[in-house]
C-alpha positions as CSV (number, residue, x, y, z in Angstrom):
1,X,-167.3,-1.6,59.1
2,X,-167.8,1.9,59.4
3,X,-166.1,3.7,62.8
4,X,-168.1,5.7,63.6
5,X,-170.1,5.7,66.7
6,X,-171.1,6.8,69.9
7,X,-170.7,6.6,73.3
8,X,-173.5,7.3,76.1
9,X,-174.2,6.7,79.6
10,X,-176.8,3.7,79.5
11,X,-179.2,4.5,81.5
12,X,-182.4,2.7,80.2
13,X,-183.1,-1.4,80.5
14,X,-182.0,-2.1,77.0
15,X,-178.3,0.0,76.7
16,X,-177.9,-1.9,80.2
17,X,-178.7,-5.4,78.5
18,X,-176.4,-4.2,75.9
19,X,-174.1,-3.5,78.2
20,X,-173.7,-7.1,79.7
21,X,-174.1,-8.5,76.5
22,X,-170.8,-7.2,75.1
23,X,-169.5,-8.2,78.8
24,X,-170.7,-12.1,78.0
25,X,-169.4,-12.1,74.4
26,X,-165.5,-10.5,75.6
27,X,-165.6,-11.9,78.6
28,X,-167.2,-15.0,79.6
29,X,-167.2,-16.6,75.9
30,X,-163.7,-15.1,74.7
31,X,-161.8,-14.9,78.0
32,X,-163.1,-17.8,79.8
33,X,-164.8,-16.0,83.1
34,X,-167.0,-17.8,84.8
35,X,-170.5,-16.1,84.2
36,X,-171.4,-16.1,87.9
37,X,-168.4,-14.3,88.7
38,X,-168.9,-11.5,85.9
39,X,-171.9,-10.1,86.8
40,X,-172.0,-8.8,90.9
41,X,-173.8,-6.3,92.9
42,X,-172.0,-4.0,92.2
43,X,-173.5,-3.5,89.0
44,X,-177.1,-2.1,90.0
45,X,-175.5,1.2,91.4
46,X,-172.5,1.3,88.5
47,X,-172.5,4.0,86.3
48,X,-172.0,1.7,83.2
49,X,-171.2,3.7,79.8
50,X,-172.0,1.9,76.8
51,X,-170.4,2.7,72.8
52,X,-173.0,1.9,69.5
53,X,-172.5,2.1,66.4
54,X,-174.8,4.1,64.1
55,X,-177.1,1.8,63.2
56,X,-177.2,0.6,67.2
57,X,-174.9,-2.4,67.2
58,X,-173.2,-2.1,70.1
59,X,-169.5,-2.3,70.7
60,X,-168.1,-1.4,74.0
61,X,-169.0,-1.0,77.8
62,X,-167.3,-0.2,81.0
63,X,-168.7,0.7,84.2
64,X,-168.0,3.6,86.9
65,X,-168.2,2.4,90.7
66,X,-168.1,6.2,93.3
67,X,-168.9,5.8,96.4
68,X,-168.7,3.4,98.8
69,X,-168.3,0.7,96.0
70,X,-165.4,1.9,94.9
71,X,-164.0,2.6,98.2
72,X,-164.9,-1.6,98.8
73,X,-162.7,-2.1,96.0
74,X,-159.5,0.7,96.4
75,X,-158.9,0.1,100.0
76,X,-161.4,2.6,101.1
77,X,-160.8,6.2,99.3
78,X,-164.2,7.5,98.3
79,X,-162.4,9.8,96.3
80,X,-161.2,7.4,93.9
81,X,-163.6,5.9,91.4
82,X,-162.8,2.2,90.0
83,X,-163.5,1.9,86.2
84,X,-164.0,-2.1,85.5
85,X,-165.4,-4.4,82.9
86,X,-164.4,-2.1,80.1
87,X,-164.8,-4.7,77.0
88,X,-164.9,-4.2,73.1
89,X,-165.9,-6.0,70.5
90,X,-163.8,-8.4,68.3
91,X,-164.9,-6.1,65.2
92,X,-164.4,-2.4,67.1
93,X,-160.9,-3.0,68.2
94,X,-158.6,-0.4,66.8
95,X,-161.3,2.0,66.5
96,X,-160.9,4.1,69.6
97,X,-163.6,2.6,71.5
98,X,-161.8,1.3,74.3
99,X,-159.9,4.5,74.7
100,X,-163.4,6.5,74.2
101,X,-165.2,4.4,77.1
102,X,-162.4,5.3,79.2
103,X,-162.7,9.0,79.0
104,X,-166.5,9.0,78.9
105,X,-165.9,6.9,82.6
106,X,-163.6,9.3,83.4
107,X,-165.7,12.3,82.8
108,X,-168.2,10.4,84.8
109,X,-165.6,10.6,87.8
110,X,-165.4,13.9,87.1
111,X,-168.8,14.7,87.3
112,X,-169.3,13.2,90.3
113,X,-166.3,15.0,92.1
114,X,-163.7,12.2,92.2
115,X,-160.1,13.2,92.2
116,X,-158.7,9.9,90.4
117,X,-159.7,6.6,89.3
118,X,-158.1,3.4,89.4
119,X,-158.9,0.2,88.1
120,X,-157.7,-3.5,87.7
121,X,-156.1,-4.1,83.9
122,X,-154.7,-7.4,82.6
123,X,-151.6,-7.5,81.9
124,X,-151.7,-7.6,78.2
125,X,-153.5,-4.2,78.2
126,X,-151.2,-2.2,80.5
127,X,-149.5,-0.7,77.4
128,X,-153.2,0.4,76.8
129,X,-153.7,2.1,79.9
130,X,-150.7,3.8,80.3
131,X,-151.2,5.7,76.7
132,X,-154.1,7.1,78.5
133,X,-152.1,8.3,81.1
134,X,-152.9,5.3,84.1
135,X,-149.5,3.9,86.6
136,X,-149.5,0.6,87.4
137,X,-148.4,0.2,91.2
138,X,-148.8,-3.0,93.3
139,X,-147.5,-6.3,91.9
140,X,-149.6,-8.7,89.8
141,X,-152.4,-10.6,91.1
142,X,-154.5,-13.3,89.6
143,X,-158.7,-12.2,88.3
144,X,-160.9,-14.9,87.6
145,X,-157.6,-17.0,86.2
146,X,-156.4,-13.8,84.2
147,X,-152.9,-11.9,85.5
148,X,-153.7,-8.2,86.3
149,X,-152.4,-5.1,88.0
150,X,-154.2,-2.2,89.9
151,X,-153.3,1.3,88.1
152,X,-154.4,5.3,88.8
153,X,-155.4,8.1,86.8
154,X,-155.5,11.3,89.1
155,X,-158.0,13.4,87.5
């Protein structure tokens, strides 16, 4: 497979249904989360960001929450954004699409005049995260079965 590819904001019906297709295929069917938990309201005002390959494929996602979404989820700072549901593909790992999404969300904080963003990662990607420059802080917590920790990214 070829690596290149790009990433964009998806905002029309289809890069959104490609969207939480790569979310069912990491997540629910590889992961184990219960579909009815994966998908929330939270998702309708999300700025969700979305990586294709060339020929359209797609191979990545992760959403933005600003606002008073992400305040619901950071203990109430609406200057903190919360980047979630950031999955790849079995065949783009390794590629730099996970770390791509990221800094496409983050220049979506950015944009949006957001001084950090923090996020919930499992455990087994923390290593990840902090190569993009994220703390962890807080002690572990259990996600839909899976073991994660909050972290930050001041902006």
């Amino acid at each position: 497979m070829t690596a290149a590819y790009v990433i964009r904001v998806a905002e029309d019906p289809a890069d959104r249904e490609a969207c939480f297709t790569v979310r069912k295929e990491v997540f629910v069917r590889e992961q184990g989360v219960p579909e009815d938990i994966e998908y929330d309201a939270y998702d309708p005002g999300a700025v969700h960001v979305l990586a294709v390959r060339e020929d359209g494929l797609p191979l990545g996602t992760g959403r933005l929450l600003y606002g008073e979404a992400a305040a619901a989820k950071n203990g109430g700072d609406p200057s903190v954004g919360a980047l979630g549901r950031l999955a790849v593909t079995r065949e783009a790992r390794g590629l730099g699409v996970g770390a791509a999404l990221v800094r496409a969300i983050e220049d979506a904080a950015r944009a949006r005049g957001l001084a950090a963003v923090d996020l919930h990662a499992q455990t087994h990607a923390l290593g990840f995260y902090e190569r993009l420059g994220y703390v962890a802080y807080g002690p572990e917590f259990p996600d839909a079965g899976i073991a994660h920790r909050a972290m930050r990214r001041t902006l």
